[in-house]
C-alpha positions, -999 to 999 in steps of 0.1 A, spaced: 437 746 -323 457 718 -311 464 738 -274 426 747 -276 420 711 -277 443 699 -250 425 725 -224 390 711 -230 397 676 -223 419 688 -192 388 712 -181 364 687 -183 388 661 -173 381 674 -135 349 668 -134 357 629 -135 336 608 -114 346 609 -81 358 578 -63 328 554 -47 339 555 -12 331 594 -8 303 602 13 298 635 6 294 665 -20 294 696 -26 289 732 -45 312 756 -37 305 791 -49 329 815 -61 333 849 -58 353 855 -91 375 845 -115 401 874 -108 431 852 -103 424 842 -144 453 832 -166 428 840 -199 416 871 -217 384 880 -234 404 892 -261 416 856 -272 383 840 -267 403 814 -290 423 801 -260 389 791 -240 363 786 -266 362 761 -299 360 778 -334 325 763 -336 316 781 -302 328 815 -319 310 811 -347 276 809 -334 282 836 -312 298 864 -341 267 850 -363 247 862 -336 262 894 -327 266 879 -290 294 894 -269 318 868 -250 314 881 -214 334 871 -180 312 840 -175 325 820 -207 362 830 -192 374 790 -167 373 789 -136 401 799 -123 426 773 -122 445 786 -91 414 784 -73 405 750 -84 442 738 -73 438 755 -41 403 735 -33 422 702 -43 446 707 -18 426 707 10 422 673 4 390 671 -20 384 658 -55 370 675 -82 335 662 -94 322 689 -116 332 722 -127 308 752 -138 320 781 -154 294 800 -162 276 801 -128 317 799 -110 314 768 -92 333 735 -80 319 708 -71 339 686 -48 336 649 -29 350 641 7 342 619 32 351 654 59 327 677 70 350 698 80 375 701 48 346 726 40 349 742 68 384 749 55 374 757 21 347 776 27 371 799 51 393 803 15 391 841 4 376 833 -32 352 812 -21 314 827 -15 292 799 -5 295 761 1 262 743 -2 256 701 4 246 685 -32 250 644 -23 250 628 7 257 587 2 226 570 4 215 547 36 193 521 15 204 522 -21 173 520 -47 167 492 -72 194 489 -95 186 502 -127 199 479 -157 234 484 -163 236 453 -189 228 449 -223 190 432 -228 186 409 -262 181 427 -290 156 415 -314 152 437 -340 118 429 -351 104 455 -370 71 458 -382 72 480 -418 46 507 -417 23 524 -449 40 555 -440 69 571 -444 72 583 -408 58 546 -397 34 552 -365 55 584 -359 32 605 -385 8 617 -362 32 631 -339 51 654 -369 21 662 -389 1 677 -353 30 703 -362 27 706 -398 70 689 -395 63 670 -425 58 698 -451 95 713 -436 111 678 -442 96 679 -480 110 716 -486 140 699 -477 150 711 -441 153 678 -419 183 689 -401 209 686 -421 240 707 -407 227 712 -376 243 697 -343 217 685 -314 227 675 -276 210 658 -256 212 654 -217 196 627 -205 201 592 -183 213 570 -206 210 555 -237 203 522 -231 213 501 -264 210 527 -288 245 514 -301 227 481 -309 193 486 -321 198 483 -362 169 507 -369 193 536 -351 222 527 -368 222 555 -393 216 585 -367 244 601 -369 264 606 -334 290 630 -330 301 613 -296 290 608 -263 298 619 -227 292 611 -192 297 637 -163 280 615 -137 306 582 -142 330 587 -167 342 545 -165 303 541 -173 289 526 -203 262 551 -215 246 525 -237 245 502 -206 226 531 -189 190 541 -189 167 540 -216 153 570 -216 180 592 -236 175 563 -260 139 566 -265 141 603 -269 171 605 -290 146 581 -313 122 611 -315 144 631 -331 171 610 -352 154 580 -364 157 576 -404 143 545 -409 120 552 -434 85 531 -433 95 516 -398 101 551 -383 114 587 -387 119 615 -367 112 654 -362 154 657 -371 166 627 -394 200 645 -408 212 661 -377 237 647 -356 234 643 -321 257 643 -291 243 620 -263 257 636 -227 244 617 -192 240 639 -165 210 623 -143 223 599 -119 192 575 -116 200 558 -87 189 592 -62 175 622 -62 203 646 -51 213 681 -61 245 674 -75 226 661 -109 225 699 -116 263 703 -111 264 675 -136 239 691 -157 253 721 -158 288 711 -168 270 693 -202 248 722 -210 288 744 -210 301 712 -224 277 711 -259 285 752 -259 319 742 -260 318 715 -292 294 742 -312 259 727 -301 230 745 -317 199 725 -301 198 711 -268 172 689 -256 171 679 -221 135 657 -209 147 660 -171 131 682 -144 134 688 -107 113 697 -77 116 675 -46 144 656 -35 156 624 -14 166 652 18 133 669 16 147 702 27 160 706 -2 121 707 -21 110 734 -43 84 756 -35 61 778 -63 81 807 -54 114 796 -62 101 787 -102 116 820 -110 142 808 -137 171 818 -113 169 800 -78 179 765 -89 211 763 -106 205 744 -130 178 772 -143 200 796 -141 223 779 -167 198 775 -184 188 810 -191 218 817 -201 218 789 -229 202 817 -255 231 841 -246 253 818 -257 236 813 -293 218 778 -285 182 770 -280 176 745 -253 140 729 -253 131 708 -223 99 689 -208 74 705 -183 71 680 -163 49 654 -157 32 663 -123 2 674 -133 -18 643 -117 -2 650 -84 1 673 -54 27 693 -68 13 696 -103 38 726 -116 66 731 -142 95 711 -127 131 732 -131 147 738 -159 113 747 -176 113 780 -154 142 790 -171 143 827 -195 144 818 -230 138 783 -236 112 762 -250 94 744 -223 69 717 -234 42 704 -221 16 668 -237 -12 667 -256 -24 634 -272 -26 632 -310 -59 649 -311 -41 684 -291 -59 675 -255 -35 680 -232 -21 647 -216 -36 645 -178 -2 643 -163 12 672 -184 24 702 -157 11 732 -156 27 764 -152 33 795 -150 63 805 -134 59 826 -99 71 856 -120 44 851 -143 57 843 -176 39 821 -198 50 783 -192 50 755 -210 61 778 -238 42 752 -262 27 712 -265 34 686 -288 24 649 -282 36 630 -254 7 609 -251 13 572 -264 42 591 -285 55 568 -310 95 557 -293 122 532 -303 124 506 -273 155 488 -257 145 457 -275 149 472 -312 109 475 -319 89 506 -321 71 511 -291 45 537 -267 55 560 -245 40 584 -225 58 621 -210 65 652 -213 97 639 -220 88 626 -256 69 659 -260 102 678 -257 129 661 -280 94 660 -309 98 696 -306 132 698 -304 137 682 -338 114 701 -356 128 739 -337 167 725 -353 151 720 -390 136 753 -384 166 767 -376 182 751 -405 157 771 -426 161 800 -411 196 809 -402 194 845 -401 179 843 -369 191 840 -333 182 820 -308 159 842 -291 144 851 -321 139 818 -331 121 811 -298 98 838 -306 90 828 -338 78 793 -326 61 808 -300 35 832 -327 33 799 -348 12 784 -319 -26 776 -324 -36 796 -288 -9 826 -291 -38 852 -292 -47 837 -255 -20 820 -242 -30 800 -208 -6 779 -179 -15 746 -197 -11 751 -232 9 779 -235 13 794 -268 -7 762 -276 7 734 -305 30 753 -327 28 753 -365 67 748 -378 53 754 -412 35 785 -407 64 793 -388 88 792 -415 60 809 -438 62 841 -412 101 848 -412 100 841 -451 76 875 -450 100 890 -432 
């Protein structure tokens, strides 16, 4: 266990931030992982006990893409003169940062290597500085009549409250979520108690997370908060890791590189859940933009991993997007991806939110998979009071919650199953559409229908 150990925080250890004076990053593809110093027969050398677990539990086989990357590979890459900045096994990628042009050229010539693609180019005119210091903290909470505090309307829209009182708010089960930051979650007293299994950031690793954005803060708060009368959430007993992977301060294609590594990182520390409230469609070099064709859960990377999130015995749920005003109004990638959740907003009465996206994918499966509120959804602020908020974002990690305490009622299923069952729990599953999906899902009724099973 010890070795097993030592090789994950020297895997992950490459994909350290990259030194600010780099101009320049990028994916390179591989073709294979044939020069590999591991076997699938000790899975034990490359995977945690945890990781195992969850796949043996669910009859999953460990295939080639949970093997590394191939370490000889990645030392070759280095020595052209490059430093590592993220590292994807399951899609066999590196993602490097140079100032050179043309120590790709070099790299890309090496026999292993497939592709080599531009993710980050340095900005000309940075954008305003998001906070990276602490705001006051005041605390002030206003106690509530309810249990769930102004939270209620958001759990009950899903029937989440009867679950909690049959005793299945979490407990046991392990959430991640990738996000921006977490903006004084570490200092706001009414999140003391969430229980955090430890944090990560594969965008700066000398960052403060907590110093970060907000809004992994306010979404964690859907989910963990166990304050009761001031506010609780869709998960109160899980525990949580809290992994940054969008770099707020562009737009660039190497927040999926990022991305990616944390979705293989939580697989990798036993992870059942994973919410992740960020989406992608256009891009500060607009030739990088989506188009409707490419929603086909496979042409952005960061799709692609996760589809395979389900393979690997976890559940990821993710927002929609919230471009549903706009020119663009579609599903925003990762929600594209096979087997997830994808959620769109409604308000507290089930209309959808007007900003909500819209799907469905341009191989016409049904997206968003489901709604919850996202409209004025009941959040923790950076100031330590409960607040508004409005996204798909908020609609995601409400979900979220409620799919792990499912789970934790249910653990004879697997992940895909357990995204099925959510789906047949929603109020429009007879007639699902491209706004509501499989409509608001039922977690109760849910639980009800694999109890009959």
């Amino acid at each position: 266990m010890k070795n097993f150990l030592l090789f994950v925080l020297a895997l992950f250890s490459l994909g350290a931030y990259a030194q600010q004076q780099d101009s320049l990053k990028y994916r390179i593809s591989l073709k294979d992982k044939a020069k590999t110093c591991f076997s699938l027969n000790k899975p034990e050398q490359f995977l945690s006990a945890k990781a195992i677990a969850r796949r043996e539990r669910q009859h999953l086989l460990i295939d080639s893409t949970d093997l590394p990357v191939c370490k000889k590979y990645i030392e070759a890459i280095k020595a052209e003169g490059v430093k590592i900045a993220a590292v994807g096994k399951w899609d066999n990628f590196v993602t490097v940062s140079c100032n050179d042009s043309m120590l790709i050229n070099r790299i890309n010539a090496l026999p292993f290597v497939r592709s080599t693609e531009r993710v980050w180019k340095k900005p000309n005119s940075k954008k305003p500085q998001m906070s990276t210091s602490r705001d006051s903290v005041t605390n002030r909470l206003v106690r509530d009549s309810l249990y769930y505090g102004q939270a209620y309307r958001q759990i009950q829209i899903s029937n989440g409250e009867k679950l909690h009182k049959a005793g299945f708010k979490g407990k046991g089960m392990v959430i991640a979520i990738i996000d921006a930051g977490f903006h004084n979650a570490d200092r706001i007293k009414a999140m003391q108690n969430i229980k955090i299994e430890g944090t990560k950031d594969f965008v700066n690793s000398a960052s403060d997370i907590f110093a970060e954005s907000s809004h992994g803060m306010k979404v964690l708060s859907c989910m963990g908060m166990n304050d009761p009368y001031v506010m609780v959430g869709t998960a109160p007993e899980a525990s949580y890791w809290l992994l940054r992977s969008e770099d707020e301060y562009s737009e660039q294609l190497v927040e999926q590189d990022y991305w990616a590594e944390a979705l293989e990182f939580a697989d990798s520390v036993g992870v059942d859940v994973v919410n992740s409230s960020l989406g992608y469609y256009a891009f500060d070099d607009k030739s990088k933009n989506y188009t409707y064709r490419d929603l086909d859960g496979h042409y952005a990377l960061i799709s692609r991993e996760a589809s395979k999130a389900a393979d690997k015995g976890m559940v990821l749920v993710c927002s929609a997007g919230n471009a549903g005003r706009g020119s663009w109004k579609k599903i925003t990638v990762p929600g594209d991806a096979d087997d997830v959740i994808t959620v769109g907003a409604v308000a507290v009465n089930g209309v959808l939110a007007p900003f909500s996206s819209v799907g469905n994918t341009a191989d016409h499966r049904i997206k968003p998979d489901v709604v919850a509120v996202g409209l004025k959804a009941t959040v923790m602020d950076t100031n330590g009071g409960v607040a508004r908020a409005n996204g798909t974002s908020f609609a995601s990690p409400i979900t979220c919650g409620m799919v792990a305490c499912l789970w934790q009622a249910c653990p004879q299923l697997t992940a895909k199953e357990l995204i099925e069952l959510v789906h047949r729990s929603g109020d429009r599953v007879d007639f699902p559409d491209n706004i509501y999906g499989y409509g608001i899902p039922d977690i109760w009724k849910a639980y009800q229908m694999s109890l009959k099973k």
